[in-house]
N, C-alpha and C positions, 0 to 999 in steps of 0.2 A: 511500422506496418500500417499501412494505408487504413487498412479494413477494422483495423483495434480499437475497442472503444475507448480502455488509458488512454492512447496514442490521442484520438480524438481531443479527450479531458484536456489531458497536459496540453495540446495544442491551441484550446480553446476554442473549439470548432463544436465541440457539446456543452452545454452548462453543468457547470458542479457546484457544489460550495465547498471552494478552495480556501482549508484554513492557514497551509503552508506553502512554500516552497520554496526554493534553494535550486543554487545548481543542476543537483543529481535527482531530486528527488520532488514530488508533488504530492499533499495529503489531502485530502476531503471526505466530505462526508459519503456514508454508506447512504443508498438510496432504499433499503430494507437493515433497519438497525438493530441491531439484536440486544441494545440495553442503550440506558441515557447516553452513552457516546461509544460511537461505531467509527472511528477513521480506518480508513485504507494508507496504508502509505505507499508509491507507488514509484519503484526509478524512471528516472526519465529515457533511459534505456532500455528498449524490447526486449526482454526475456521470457519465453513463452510460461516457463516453470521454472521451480527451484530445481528439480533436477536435469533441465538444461543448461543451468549457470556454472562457470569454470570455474577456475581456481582465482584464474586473471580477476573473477568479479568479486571478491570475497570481501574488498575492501568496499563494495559499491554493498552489500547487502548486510556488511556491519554498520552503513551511517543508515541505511533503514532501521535497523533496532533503535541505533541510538537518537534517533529523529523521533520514533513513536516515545522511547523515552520522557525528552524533555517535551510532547505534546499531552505527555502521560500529566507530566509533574505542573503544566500548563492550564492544565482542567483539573486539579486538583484532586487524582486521582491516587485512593492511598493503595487498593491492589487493582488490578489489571490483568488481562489476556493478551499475546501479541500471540498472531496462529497466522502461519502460513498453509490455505489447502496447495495438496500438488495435485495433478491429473485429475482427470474426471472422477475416476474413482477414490478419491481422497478430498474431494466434494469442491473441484476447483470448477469456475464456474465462467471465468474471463482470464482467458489465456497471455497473460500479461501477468507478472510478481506482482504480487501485491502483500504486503504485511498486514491484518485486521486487527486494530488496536482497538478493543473494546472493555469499559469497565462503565463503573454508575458511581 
């Protein structure tokens, strides 16, 4: 989607500070961090929400967990939040998946 700011990210058309990426998947940093580390992790596939994602994507939004994972275990982190918001009202804020991996 043209207009996305991920889309943007991932493409490098915006600046981030990208600690990851892979194939499917892009992580950087929160640009408003809610503790010593904030990543996003983000497919590289559009998907507005997690409750637009199929069945088909199931395998693309378990290598998100398992990506915040070892970025988890990467930063030396012993516990952790991985939160996905959905819709507006579930305090989503960029309509694009995004996983927020945050712990200190």
């Amino acid at each position: 989607m043209s207009d996305c700011l991920f889309c943007k990210i991932i493409a490098k058309k915006i600046p981030a500070t990208i600690v990851y990426e892979d194939e499917k998947c892009v992580a950087f940093a929160d640009i408003h961090p809610k503790d010593k580390t904030h990543l996003l992790v983000v497919p590289r596939e559009h998907i507005a929400t997690v409750a637009d994602a199929t069945e088909a994507q199931e395998p693309l939004l378990g290598h998100l967990v398992v990506t915040a994972k070892k970025l988890a275990q990467q930063a030396s982190l012993v516990g952790y939040k991985l939160q996905f918001n959905v819709g507006k009202e579930g305090g989503q804020e960029v309509f694009h998946i995004h996983l927020h991996l945050i712990g200190h």
